[in-house]
C-alpha positions, 0 to 999 in steps of 0.5 A: 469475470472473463476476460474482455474481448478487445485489445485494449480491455485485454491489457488492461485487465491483464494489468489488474490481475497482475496488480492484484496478484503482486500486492497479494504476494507482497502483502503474504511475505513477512517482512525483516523490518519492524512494522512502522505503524506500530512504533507510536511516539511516547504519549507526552510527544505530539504527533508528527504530522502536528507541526507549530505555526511560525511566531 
């Protein structure tokens, strides 16, 4: 695609790529902490986000 021709679709697009290019980069970088998605609760626990109506 190229880039639009009045200002405001300009900045606009600019803002996308820009976006698009530091997720990219951030999502290429190998973090130092451990993946939260992958620390599941032991199986007998119910899952955090199943909370107990009050009695």
């Amino acid at each position: 695609m190229t880039r639009p021709e009045t200002p405001f679709e300009q900045l606009s697009y600019d803002l996308n790529k820009f976006r698009e290019r530091r997720m990219a980069e951030r999502r290429a970088v190998q973090r130092d902490t451990p993946d939260r998605r992958a620390l599941r609760q032991a199986p007998d626990q119910p899952p955090p986000a199943e909370t107990r109506g009050g009695d």
